[in-house]
C-alpha positions, -999 to 999 in steps of 0.1 A, spaced: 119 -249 412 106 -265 445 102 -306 440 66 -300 439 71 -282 405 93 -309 395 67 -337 403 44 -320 383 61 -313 351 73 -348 356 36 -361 356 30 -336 326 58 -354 303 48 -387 315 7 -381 307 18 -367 271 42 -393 265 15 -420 270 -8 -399 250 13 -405 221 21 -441 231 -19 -444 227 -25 -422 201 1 -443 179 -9 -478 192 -46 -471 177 -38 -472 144 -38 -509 146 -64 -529 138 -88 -525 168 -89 -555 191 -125 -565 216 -119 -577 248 -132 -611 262 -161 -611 281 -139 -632 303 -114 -607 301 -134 -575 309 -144 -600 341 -114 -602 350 -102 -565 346 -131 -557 368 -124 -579 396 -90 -564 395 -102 -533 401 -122 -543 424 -93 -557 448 -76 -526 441 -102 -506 457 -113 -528 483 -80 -530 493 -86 -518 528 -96 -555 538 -67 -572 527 -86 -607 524 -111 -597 502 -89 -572 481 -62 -602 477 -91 -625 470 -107 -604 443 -72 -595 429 -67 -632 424 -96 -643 411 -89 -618 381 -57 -629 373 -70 -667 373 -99 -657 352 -71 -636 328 -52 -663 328 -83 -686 316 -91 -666 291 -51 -664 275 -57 -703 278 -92 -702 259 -76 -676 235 -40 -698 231 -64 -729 220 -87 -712 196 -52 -698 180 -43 -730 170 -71 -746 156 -71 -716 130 -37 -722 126 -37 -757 115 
C-alpha cells in the first residue's frame, strides 16, 4: 500500500467512526440552536472562507466567537433563574 491508500482508508475509518459518534448522539433529546448562536456559527464560517484577507477573516472569526460567547452568557443566566 502506497500512503495515498493509507490516507484514504484512514479518512474512511475516521468518516464511519463519526457516523456512529452522530448516529448515537441523536438519540438524545434534540436540542435548537440560538438564533445568536447560528449567527455566530455563520460568521465563523465566514472567516474561514474569507480567510485569504487575514483582517477580515480574523475579524469575522472573532466576532463569532464573541457573539458564541454572548449567547453561553444569555444561556448561563436563563439556567439559573429556572433553577432557583
Amino acid at each position: 500500500m502506497n500512503a495515498s491508500q493509507i490516507f484514504i482508508a484512514i479518512a474512511i475509518v475516521v468518516l464511519v467512526v463519526t457516523a456512529g459518534l452522530v448516529y448515537f448522539a441523536g438519540r438524545r433529546k434534540e436540542k435548537r440552536l440560538t438564533p445568536l448562536a447560528g449567527l455566530a456559527f455563520a460568521f465563523v464560517l465566514a472567516g474561514i472562507v474569507f480567510g485569504q484577507e487575514r483582517w477580515l477573516g480574523y475579524g469575522l472569526l472573532g466576532m463569532g466567537v464573541i457573539l458564541a460567547v454572548a449567547d453561553m452568557v444569555r444561556k448561563g443566566k436563563t439556567s439559573d433563574r429556572t433553577t432557583r
